[in-house]
N, CA, C and O atoms as CSV, one atom per row, in Angstrom:
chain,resi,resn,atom,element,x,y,z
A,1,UNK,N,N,16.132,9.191,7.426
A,1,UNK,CA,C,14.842,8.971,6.818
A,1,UNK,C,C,13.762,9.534,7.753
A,1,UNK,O,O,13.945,9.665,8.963
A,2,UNK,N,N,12.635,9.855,7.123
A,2,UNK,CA,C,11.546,10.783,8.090
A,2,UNK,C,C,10.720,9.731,8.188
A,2,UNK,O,O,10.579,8.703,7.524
A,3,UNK,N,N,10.013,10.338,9.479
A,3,UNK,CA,C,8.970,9.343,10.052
A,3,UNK,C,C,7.420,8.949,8.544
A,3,UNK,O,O,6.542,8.087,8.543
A,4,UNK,N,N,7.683,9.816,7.730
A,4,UNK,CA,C,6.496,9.755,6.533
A,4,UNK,C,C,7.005,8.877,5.740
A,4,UNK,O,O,6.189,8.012,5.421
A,5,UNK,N,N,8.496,8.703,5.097
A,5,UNK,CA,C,8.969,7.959,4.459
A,5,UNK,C,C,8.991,6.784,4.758
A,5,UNK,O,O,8.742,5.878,3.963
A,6,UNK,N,N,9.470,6.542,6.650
A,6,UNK,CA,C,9.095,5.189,7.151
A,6,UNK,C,C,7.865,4.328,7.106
A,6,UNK,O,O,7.878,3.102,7.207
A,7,UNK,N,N,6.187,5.514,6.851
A,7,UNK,CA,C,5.672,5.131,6.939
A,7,UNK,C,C,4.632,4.479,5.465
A,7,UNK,O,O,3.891,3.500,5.380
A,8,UNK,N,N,5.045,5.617,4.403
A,8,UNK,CA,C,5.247,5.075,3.496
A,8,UNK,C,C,5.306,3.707,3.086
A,8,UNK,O,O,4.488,3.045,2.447
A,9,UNK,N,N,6.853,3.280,3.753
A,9,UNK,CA,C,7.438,1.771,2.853
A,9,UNK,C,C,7.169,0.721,4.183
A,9,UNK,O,O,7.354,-0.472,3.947
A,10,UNK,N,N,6.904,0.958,5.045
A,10,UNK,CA,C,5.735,0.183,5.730
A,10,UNK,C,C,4.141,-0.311,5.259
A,10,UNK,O,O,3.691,-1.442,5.443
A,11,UNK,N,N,3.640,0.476,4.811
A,11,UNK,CA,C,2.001,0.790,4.300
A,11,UNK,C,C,2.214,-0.185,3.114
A,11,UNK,O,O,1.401,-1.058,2.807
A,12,UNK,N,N,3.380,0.048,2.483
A,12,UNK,CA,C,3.100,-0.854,1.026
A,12,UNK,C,C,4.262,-2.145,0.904
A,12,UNK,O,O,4.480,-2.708,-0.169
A,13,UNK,N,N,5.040,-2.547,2.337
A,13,UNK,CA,C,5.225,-3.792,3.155
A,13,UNK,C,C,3.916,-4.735,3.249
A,13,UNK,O,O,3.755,-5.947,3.112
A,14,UNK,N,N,3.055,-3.660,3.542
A,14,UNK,CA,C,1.823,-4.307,4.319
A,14,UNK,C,C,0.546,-4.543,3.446
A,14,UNK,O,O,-0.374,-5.360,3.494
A,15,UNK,N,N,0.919,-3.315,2.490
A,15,UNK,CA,C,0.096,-4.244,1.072
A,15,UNK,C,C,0.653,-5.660,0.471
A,15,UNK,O,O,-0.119,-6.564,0.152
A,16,UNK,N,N,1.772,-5.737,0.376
A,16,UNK,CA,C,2.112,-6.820,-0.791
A,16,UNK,C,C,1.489,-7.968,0.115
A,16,UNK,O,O,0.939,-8.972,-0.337
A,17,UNK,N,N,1.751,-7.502,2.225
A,17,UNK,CA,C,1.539,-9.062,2.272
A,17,UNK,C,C,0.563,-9.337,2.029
A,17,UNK,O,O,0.415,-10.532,1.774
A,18,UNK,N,N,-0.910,-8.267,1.944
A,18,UNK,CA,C,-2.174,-8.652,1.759
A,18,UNK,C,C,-2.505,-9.182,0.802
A,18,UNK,O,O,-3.487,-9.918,0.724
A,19,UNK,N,N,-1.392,-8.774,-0.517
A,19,UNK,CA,C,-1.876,-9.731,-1.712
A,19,UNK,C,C,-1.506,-11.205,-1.490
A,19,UNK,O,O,-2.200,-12.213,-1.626
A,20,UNK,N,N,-0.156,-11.052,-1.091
A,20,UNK,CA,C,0.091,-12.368,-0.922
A,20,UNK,C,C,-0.727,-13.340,0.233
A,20,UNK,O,O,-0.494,-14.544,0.343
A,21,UNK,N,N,-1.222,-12.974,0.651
A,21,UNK,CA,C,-2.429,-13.874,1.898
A,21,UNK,C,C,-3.505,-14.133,0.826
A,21,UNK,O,O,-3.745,-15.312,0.566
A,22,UNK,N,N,-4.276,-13.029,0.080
A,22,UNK,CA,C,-5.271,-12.867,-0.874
A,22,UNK,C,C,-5.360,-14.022,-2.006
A,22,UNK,O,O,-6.394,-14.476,-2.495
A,23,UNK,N,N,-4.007,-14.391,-2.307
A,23,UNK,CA,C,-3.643,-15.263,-3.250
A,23,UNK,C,C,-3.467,-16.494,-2.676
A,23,UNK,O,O,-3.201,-17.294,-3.574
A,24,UNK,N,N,-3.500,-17.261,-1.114
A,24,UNK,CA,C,-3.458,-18.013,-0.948
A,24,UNK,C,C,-2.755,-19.406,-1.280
A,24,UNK,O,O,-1.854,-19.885,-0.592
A,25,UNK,N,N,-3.244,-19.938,-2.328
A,25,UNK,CA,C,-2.660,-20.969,-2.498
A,25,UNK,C,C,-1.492,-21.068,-3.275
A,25,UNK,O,O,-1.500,-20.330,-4.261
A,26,UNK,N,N,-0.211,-21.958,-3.079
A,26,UNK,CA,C,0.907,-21.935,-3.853
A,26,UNK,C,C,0.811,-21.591,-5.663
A,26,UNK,O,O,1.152,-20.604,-6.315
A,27,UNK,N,N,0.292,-22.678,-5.988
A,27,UNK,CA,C,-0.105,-22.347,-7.179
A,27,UNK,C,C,-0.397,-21.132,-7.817
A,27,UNK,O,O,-0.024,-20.912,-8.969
A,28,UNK,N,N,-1.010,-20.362,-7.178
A,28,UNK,CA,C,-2.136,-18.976,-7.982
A,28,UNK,C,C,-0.804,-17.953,-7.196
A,28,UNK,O,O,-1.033,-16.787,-7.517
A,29,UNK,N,N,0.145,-18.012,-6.526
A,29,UNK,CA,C,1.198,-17.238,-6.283
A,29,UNK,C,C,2.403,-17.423,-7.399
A,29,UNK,O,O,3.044,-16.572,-8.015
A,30,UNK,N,N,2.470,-19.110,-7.421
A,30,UNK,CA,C,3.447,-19.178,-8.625
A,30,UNK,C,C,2.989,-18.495,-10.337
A,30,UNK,O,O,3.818,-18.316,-11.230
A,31,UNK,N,N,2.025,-18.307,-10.413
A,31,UNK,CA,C,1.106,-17.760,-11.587
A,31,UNK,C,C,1.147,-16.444,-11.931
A,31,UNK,O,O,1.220,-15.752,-12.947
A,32,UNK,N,N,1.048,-16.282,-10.282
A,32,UNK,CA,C,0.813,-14.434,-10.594
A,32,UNK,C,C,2.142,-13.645,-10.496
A,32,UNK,O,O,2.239,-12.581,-11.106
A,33,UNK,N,N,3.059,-14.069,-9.834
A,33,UNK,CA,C,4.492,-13.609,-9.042
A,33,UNK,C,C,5.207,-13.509,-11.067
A,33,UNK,O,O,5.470,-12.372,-11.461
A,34,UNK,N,N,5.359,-14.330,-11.763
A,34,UNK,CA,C,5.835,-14.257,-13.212
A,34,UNK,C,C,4.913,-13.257,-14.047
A,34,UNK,O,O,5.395,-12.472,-14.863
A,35,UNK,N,N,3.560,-13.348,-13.780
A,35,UNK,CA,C,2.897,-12.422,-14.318
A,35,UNK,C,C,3.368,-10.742,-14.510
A,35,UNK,O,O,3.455,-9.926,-15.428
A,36,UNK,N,N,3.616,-10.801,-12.950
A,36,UNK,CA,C,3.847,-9.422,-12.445
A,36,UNK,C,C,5.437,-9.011,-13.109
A,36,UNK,O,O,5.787,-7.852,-13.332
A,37,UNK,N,N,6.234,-10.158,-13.345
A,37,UNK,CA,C,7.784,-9.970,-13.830
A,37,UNK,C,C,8.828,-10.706,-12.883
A,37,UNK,O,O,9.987,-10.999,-13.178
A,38,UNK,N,N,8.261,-10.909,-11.849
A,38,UNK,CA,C,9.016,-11.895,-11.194
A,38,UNK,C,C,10.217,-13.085,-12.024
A,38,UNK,O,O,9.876,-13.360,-13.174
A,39,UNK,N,N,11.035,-13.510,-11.719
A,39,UNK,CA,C,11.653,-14.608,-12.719
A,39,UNK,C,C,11.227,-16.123,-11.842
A,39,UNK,O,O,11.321,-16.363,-10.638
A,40,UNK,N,N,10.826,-16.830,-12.765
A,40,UNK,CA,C,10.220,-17.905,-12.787
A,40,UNK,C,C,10.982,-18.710,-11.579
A,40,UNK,O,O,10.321,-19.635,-11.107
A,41,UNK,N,N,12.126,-18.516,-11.082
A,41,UNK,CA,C,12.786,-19.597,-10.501
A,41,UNK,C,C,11.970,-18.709,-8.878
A,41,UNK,O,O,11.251,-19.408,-8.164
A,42,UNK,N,N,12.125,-17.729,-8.631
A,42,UNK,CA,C,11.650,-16.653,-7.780
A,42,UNK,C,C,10.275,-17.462,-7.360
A,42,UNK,O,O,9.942,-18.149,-6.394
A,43,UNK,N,N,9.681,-17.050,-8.522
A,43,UNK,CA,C,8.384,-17.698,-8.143
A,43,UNK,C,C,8.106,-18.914,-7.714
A,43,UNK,O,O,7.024,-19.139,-7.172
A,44,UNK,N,N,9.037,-19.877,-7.890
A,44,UNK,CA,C,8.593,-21.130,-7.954
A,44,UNK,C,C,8.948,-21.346,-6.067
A,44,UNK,O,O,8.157,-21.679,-5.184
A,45,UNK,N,N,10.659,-20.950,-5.948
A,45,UNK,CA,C,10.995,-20.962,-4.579
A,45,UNK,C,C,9.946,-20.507,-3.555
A,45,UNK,O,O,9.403,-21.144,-2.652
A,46,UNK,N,N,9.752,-18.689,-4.105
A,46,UNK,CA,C,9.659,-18.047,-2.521
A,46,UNK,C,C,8.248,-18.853,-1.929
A,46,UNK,O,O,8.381,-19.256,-0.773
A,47,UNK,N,N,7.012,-19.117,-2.529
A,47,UNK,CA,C,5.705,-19.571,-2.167
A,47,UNK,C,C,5.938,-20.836,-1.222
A,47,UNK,O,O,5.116,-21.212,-0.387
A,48,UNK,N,N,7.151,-21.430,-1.464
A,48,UNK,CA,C,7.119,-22.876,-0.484
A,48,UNK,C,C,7.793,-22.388,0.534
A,48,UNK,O,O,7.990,-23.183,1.453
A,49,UNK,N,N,8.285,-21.114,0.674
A,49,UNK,CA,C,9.128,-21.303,2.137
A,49,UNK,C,C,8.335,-21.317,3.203
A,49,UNK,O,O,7.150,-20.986,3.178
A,50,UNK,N,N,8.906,-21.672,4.112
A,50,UNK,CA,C,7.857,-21.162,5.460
A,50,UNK,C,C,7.669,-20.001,6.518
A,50,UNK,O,O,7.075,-19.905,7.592
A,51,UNK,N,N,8.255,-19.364,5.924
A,51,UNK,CA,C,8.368,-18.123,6.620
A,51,UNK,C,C,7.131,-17.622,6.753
A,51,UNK,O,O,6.173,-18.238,6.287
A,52,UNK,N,N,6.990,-16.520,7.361
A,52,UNK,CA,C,5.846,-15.368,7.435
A,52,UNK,C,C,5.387,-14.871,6.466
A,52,UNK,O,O,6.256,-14.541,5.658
A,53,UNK,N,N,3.672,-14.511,5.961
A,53,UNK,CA,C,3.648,-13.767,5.114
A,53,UNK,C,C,4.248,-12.171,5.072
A,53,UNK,O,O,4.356,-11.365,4.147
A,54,UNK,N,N,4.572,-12.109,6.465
A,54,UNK,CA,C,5.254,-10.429,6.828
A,54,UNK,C,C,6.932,-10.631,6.046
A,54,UNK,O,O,7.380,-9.761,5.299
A,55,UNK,N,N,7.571,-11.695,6.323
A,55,UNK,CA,C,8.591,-11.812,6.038
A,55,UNK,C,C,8.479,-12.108,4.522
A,55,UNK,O,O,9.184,-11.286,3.935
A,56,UNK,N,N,8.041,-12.720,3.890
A,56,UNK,CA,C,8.013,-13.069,2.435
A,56,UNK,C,C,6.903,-11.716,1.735
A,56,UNK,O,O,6.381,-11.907,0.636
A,57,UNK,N,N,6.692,-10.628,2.374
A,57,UNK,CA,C,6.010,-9.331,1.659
A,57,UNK,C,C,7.641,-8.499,0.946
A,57,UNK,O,O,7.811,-7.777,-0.036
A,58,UNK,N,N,8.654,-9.073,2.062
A,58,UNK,CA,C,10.120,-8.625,1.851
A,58,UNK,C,C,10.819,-8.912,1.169
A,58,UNK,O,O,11.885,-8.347,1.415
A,59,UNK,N,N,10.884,-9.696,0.134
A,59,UNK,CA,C,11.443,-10.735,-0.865
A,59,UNK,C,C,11.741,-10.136,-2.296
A,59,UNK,O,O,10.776,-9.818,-2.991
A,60,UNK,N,N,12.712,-10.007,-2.657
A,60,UNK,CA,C,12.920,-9.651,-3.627
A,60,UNK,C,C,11.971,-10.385,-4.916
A,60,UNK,O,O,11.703,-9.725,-5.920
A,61,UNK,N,N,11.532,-11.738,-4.764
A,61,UNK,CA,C,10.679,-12.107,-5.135
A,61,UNK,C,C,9.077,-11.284,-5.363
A,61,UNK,O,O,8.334,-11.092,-6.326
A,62,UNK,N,N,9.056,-10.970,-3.994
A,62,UNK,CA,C,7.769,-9.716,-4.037
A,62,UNK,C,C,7.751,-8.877,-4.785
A,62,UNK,O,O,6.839,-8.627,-5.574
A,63,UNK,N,N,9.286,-8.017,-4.582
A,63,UNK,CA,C,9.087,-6.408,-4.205
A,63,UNK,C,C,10.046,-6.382,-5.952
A,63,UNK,O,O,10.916,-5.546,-6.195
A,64,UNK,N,N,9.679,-7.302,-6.787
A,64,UNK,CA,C,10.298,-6.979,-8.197
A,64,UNK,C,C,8.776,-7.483,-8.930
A,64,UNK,O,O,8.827,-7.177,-10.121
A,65,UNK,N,N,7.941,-7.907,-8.714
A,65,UNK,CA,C,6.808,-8.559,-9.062
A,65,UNK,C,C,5.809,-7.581,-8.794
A,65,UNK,O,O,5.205,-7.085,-9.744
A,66,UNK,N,N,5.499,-7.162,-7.357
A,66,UNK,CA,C,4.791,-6.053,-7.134
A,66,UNK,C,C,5.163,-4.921,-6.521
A,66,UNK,O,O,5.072,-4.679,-5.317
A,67,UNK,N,N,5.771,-3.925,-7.749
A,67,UNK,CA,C,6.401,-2.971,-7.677
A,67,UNK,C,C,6.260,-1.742,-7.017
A,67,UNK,O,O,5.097,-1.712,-6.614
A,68,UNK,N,N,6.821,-0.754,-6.711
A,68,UNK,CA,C,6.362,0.588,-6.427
A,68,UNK,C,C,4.909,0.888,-7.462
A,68,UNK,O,O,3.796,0.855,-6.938
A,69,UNK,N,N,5.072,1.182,-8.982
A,69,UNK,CA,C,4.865,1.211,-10.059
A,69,UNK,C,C,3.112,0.551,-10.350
A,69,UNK,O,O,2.031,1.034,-10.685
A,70,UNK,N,N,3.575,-0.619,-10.039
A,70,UNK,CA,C,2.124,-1.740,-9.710
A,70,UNK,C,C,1.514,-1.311,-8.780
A,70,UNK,O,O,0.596,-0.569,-9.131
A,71,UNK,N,N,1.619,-1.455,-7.677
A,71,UNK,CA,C,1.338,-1.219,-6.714
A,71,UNK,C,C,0.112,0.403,-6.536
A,71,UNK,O,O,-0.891,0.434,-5.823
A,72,UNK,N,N,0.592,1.457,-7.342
A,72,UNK,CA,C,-0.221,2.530,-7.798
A,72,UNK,C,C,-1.055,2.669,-8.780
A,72,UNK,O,O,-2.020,3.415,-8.946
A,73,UNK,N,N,-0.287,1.391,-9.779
A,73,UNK,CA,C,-1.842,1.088,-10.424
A,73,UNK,C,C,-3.085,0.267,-10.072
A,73,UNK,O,O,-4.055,0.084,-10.807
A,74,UNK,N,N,-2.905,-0.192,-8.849
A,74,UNK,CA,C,-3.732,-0.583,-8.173
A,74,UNK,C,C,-4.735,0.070,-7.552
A,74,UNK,O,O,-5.850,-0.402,-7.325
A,75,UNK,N,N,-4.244,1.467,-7.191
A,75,UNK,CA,C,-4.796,2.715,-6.213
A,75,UNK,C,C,-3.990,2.869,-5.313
A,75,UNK,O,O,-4.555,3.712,-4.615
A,76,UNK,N,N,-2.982,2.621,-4.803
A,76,UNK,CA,C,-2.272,3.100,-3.916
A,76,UNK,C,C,-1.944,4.267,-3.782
A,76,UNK,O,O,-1.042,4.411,-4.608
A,77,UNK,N,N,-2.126,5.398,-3.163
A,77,UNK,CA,C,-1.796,6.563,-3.378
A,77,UNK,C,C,-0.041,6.986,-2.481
A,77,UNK,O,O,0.091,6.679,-1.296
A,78,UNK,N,N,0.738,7.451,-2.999
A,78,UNK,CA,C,1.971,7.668,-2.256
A,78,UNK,C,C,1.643,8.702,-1.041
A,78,UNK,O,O,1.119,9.810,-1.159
A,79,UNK,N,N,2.046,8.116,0.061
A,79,UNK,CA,C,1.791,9.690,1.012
A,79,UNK,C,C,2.724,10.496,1.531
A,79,UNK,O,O,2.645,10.933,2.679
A,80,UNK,N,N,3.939,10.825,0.509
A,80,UNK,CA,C,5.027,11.436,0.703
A,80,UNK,C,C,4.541,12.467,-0.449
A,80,UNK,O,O,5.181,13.518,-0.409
A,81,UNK,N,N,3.660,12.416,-1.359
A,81,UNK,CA,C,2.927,13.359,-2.435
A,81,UNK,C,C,1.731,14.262,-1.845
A,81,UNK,O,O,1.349,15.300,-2.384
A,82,UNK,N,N,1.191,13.719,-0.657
A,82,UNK,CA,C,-0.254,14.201,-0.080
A,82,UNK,C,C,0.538,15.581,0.562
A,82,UNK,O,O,-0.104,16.426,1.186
């Protein structure tokens, strides 16, 4: 893997956790995580663990909720395209 690709899926590691900090409280994570497509049991678990928001940006919980896909409709621009 190239150092652009690494940096890539780092950059948007480091988005999800910002949403997930952004969203704060359990609740408005369990809300939005199903919104996004998450499955409900996903949602309900990952928000109570105690882990890191760095570590829970990693979660299949996350990273099926806020997708590659999502994630660019947000504005994210890919920088393996630049």
């Amino acid at each position: 893997m190239d150092a652009i690709s690494e940096l890539d899926q780092w950059l948007r590691r480091r988005i999800r956790m910002c949403y997930w900090k952004q969203w704060r409280r359990t609740r408005t994570k369990v809300r939005n995580l199903p919104a996004l497509g998450t499955s409900r049991r996903h949602a309900i678990l990952t928000p109570l663990s105690s882990k890191s928001c760095r570590h829970l940006s990693q979660t299949p919980a996350t990273q099926s909720g806020m997708t590659n896909e999502w994630l660019k409709s947000q504005g994210l621009i890919d920088i393996r395209t630049m």
